[in-house]
N, C-alpha and C positions, 0 to 999 in steps of 0.2 A: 664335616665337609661343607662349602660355602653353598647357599640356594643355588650361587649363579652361576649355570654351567660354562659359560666365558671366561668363569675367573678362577675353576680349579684346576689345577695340575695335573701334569699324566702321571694314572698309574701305570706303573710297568712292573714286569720281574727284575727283581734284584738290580738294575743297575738303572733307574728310572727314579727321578727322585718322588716324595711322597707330597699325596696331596693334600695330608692334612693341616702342615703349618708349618712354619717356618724350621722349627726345631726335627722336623722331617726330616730336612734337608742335611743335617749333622748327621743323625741316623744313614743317611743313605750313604754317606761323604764316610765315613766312620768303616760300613762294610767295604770298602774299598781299599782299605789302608794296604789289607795284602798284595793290592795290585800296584800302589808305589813303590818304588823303592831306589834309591842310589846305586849306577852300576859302579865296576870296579875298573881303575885307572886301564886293564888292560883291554877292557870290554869296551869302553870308549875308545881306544885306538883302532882297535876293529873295527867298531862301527864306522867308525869318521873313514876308514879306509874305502870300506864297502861300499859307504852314500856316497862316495864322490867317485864311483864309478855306477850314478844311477842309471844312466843312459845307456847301461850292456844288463841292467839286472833283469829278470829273467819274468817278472812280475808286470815289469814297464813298458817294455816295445814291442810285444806281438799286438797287432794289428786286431783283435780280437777282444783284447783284453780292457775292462774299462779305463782303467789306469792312463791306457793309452792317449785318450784325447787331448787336445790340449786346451789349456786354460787360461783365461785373462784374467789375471790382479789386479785388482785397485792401487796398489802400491809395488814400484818396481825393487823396493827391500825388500818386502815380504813374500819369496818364491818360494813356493813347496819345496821342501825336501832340499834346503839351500844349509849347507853347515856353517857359511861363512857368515850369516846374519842372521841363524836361527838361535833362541833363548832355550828351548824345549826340546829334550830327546825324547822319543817311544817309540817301546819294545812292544812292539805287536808279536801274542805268541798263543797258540792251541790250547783252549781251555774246554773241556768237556763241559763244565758248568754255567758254561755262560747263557744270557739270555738266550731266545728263538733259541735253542739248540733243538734239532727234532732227531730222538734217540733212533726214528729208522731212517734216517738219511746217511749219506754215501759219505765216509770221512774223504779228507782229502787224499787227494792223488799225490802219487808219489812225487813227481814234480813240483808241486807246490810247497813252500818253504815251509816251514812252523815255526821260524822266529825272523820275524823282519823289525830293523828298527830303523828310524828317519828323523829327520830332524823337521822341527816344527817353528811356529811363533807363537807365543801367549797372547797377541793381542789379537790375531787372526782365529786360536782357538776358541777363544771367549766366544765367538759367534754363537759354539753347541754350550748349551746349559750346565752340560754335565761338567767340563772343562772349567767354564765361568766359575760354576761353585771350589771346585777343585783346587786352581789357580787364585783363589779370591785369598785376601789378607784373613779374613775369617779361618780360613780351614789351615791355612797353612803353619801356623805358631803351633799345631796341634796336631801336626805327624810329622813326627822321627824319620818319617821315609823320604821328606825332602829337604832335609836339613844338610845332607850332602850335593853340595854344588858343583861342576866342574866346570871349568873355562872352555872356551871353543878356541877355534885357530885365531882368533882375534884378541883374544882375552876375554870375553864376556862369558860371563857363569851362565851354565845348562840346569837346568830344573829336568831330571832324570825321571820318567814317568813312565809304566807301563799297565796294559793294557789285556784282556782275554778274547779271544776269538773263540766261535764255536768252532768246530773242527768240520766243518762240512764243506763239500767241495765247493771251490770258487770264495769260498767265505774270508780269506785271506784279502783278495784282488779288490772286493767288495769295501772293506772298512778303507783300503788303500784308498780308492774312488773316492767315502763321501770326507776321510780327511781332506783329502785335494779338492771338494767341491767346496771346501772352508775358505779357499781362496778365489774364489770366484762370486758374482750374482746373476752369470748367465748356466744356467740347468737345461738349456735346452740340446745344447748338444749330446749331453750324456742320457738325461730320460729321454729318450726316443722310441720308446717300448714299454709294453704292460711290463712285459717280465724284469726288465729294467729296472725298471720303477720296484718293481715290487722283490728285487732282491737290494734295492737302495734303502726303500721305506724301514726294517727292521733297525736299519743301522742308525738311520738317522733320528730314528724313534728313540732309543737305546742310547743314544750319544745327548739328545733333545737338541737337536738342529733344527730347529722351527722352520726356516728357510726352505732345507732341503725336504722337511715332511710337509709343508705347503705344497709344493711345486708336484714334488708325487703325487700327492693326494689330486691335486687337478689334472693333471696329467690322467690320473684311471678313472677320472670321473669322465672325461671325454672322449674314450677311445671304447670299442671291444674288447669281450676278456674272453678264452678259451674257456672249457668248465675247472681248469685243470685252474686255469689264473684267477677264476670266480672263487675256487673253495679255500684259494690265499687273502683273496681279498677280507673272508670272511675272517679267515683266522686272525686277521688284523686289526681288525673296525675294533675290538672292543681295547685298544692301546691307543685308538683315536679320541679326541676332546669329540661331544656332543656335535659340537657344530661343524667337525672336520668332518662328521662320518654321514651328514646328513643325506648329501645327496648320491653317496654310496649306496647306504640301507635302504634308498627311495626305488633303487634299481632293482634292490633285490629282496625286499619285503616287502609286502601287498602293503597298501595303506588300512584296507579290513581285512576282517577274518572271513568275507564270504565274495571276497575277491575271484577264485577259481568261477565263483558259479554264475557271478555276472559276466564272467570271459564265454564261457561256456553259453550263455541264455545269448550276447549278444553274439556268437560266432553263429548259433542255430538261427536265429533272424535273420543275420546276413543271408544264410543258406538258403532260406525258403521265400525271401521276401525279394533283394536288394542284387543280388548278385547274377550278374549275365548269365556264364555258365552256369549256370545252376544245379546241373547232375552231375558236373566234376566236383564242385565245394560240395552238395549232399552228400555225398560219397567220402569226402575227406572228414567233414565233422562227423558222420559217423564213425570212418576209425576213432579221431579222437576221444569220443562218445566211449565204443567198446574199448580199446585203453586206459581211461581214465580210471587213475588210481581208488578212488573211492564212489563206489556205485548209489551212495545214499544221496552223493550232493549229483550224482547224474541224472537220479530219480526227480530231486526237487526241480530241477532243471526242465525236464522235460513235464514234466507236468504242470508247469509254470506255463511253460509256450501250449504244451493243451487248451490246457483252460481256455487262451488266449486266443487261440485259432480258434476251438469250438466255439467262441462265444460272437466271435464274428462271422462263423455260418448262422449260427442260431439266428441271430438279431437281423443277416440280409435275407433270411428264409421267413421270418416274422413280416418285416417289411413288405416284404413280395404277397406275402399272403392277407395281410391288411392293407392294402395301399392306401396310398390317401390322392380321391381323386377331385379335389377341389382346384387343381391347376391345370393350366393347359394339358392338354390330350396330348400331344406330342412330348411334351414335358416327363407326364408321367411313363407314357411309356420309356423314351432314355432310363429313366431312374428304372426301372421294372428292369430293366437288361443291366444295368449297373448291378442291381443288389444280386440277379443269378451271375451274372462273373463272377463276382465279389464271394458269392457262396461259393463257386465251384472251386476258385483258386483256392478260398483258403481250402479247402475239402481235400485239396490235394495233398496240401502243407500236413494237413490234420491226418491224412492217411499213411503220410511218411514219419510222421512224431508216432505213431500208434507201431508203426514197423519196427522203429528202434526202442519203442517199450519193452514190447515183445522181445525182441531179441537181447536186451540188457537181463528183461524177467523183472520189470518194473514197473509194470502194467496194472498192476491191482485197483491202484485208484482208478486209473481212466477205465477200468472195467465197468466199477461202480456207477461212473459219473455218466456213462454210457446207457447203464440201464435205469436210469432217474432223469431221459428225455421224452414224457408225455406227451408236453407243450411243442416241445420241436419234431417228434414222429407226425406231429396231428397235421404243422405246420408244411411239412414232406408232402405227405397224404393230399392237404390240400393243392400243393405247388403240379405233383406230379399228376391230378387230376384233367390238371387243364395243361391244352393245348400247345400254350403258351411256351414252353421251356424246350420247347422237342428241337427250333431250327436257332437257337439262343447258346443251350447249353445242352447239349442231345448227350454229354457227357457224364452231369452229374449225378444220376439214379446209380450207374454203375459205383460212382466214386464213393459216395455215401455207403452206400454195400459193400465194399469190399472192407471199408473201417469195420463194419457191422464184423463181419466174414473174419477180419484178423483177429478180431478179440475174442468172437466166438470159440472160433478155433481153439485158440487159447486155452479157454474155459472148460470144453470139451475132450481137452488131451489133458488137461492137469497142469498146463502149463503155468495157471494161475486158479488158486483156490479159493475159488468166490464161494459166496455163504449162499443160502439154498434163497434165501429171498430177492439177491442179485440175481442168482440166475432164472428164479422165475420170470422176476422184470423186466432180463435183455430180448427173453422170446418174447412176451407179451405184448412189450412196447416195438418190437422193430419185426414182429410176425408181418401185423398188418403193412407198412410201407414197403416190404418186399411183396406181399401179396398186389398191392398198390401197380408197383411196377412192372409186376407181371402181366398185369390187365392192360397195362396202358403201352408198355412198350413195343411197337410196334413197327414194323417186323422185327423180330426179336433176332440178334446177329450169334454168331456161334459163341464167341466170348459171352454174350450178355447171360445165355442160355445155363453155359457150364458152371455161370457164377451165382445163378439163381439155383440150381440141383445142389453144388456145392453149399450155398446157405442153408437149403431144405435141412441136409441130410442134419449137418450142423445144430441145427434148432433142435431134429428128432433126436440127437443124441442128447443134447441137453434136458429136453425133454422126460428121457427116462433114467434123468436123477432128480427127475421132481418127487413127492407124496404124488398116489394116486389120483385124491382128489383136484389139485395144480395139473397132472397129465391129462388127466378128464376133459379140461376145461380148454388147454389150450391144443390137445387132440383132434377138438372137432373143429378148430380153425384154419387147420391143414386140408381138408377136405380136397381145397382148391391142389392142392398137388400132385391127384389125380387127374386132371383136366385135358392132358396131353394124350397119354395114353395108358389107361390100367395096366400095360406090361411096361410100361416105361417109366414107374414108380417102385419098384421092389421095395426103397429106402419107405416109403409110406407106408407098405403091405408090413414089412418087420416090424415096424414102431405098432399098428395097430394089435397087432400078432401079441407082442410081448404084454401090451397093456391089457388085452385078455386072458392072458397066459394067468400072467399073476393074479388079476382080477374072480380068476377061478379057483386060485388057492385057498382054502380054509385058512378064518381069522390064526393069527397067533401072538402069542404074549397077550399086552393090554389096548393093542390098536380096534 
């Protein structure tokens, strides 16, 4: 086959000629022979009776039917289906074996003919490849099938030629069409539609009417396609040249293979960053989200935009907690309120990506990543000490906690099976910044309250699936959880309860 994909030939089924070289083309010309043939003196008088009443035949004047349009010639000798100055008869007739045949498709209806024949031009057929080679001096010394000539009403010899149709419905009306579109160069009246097109395109594939497979082919590159006319398109593209099917395949193959997941990363941006509504698209990517056919590239996904979020509370919670105050005093301050927006928005982002972990069950990582923030707990610790943040961002202690609060949960139901040195980590490192904010926030409002008991209990369950000596430690950290009221901690009283409990057990095995 040649490098150049410009310069080789369509392959097709069976009546498509070959693209490997010229002597293909014999080959291809050669399995056709059964479908030429000379009719017989009486068959011609029928026919010629039949075509010259084409204007009642049954195929041609319903208003529906492609057949019907009319068409402008280049030449006023050469009219379709004209017996008085046609060279070329064909017998269009019902062949099971023909190309595109699709074995579950609808055969023809009863109505529809199964042998139509008409008369043609050779020089107007030439247009289609198949015809050119066909009718060419080449092929002709070399079938018996058109060695019988007949005269028309004029005298002129007919080159008797016939032809297979699949049997499926409309498939007769169809080949009628792109013969007739051999006499014309305007195609826009008849492609006017995908399905148009794409009950055209086989024919003109199958015959090599480059004209008419042009003209389709741009025609579906510009229009919409049903899913029903997308899975034609596809079953087509590979009877298409390289370059016919380019900007077909462009529409409907990703250019990469991780195509889905940058659709996906940039819809979740839009979502949290860029977009007005903002809780109507959160809510839509999320269906997307839980829908999405393969949960592994939804995981990479979301923990892509994690990262991303978390790294941008990190770095304006860093900021805030080192400022740099070599520039103006007003100055600084701006920036100081920049970096807690900055923090708390994205904190929001980052508590809604942690929702849809959670609820995919793809959470493990950001679990880990969660409990490996030393530097950014200290950095909290420091921000929610001062003053600073209370008439700013009076928002943020919550927002952070409740990230905290979803993964714990998590962790604590089984929802995500962290290894026991993760779960040490998440209490140890975010023990203290909840204890932080309970000191500092003040008056503490009824939500702020229920989300601080709710963390507690949280911690204490995790708690007692640490080793004793881990429960020990981060045991007497808790302390502060009685500070409200000794009856208004039970969740304290049972964790301490239990760590005794056991603690009074006799050793066993090799512990």
């Amino acid at each position: 086959m040649p490098s150049n994909p410009k310069k080789r030939q369509r392959v097709l089924h069976h009546r498509y000629l070959s693209s490997a070289n010229a002597s293909a083309t014999t080959t291809r010309l050669s399995s056709t022979a059964a479908l030429i043939d000379s009719f017989s003196d009486k068959t011609i008088t029928e026919t010629s009776q039949k075509l010259r009443r084409t204007s009642s035949h049954p195929l041609f004047p319903s208003s529906t039917s492609y057949s019907s349009y009319a068409f402008t010639t280049t030449n006023a000798d050469t009219s379709f289906n004209d017996p008085t100055t046609a060279d070329v008869i064909l017998r269009l007739f019902l062949d099971a074996t023909a190309p595109f045949t699709d074995g579950d498709g609808c055969f023809s209806s009863v109505g529809e003919q199964s042998d139509v024949q008409i008369y043609l031009h050779s020089q107007v057929l030439r247009r289609a490849k198949y015809f050119s080679a066909l009718l060419s001096d080449r092929w002709q010394p070399n079938s018996s099938a058109i060695e019988s000539n007949y005269p028309n009403s004029n005298g002129k010899s007919l080159i008797s030629l016939k032809f297979g149709v699949q049997p499926t419905q409309g498939s007769m009306d169809v080949h009628l069409t792109v013969l007739e579109l051999l006499y014309t160069d305007d195609f826009t009246t008849v492609i006017n539609s995908a399905s148009t097109a794409l009950d055209i395109l086989p024919v003109a594939l199958e015959l090599l009417f480059e004209d008419c497979v042009k003209n389709c082919v741009k025609f579906l590159e510009a229009v919409p396609w049903s899913e029903e006319e997308e899975k034609r398109v596809l079953s087509l593209i590979p009877f298409l040249r390289e370059e016919e099917s380019q900007e077909l395949l462009a529409r409907t193959s990703p250019g990469k293979d991780d195509s889905c997941e940058e659709m996906l990363h940039g819809l979740i941006l839009a979502a949290i960053h860029n977009h007005p509504n903002m809780a109507f698209v959160k809510a839509f990517v999320a269906k997307l989200l839980r829908e999405f056919s393969s949960r592994e590239s939804a995981r990479r996904v979301l923990e892509r935009a994690f990262e991303e979020s978390l790294k941008i509370v990190k770095e304006s919670l860093e900021e805030y907690s080192s400022p740099d105050f070599r520039g103006d005093h007003n100055e600084t301050e701006a920036i100081q309120r920049l970096n807690l927006h900055t923090a708390l928005t994205n904190g929001k982002h980052l508590l809604w990506l942690v929702e849809r972990m959670i609820e995919l069950k793809v959470a493990d990582s950001a679990v880990k990543e969660w409990s490996e923030q030393s530097a950014f707990t200290a950095d909290l610790q420091r921000a929610f000490r001062d003053d600073a943040w209370r008439n700013i961002v009076p928002g943020l202690p919550a927002v952070v906690l409740r990230c905290t609060l979803k993964l714990a949960n998590a962790v604590a139901a089984g929802t995500i099976l962290a290894a026991r040195q993760v779960r040490m980590k998440l209490v140890k490192d975010w023990l203290p910044v909840l204890i932080v904010c309970k000191d500092n926030v003040s008056p503490m409002s009824p939500s702020h309250k229920s989300l601080y008991i709710e963390l507690e209990e949280t911690f204490l369950r995790i708690i007692s699936t640490l080793p004793m000596s881990d429960a020990q430690e981060l045991l007497q950290q808790c302390l502060s959880f009685s500070t409200r009221n000794v009856e208004d901690c039970p969740h304290l009283v049972c964790a301490f309860n239990t760590w005794f409990r056991r603690a009074m057990q006799p050793p066993q095995g090799n512990l």
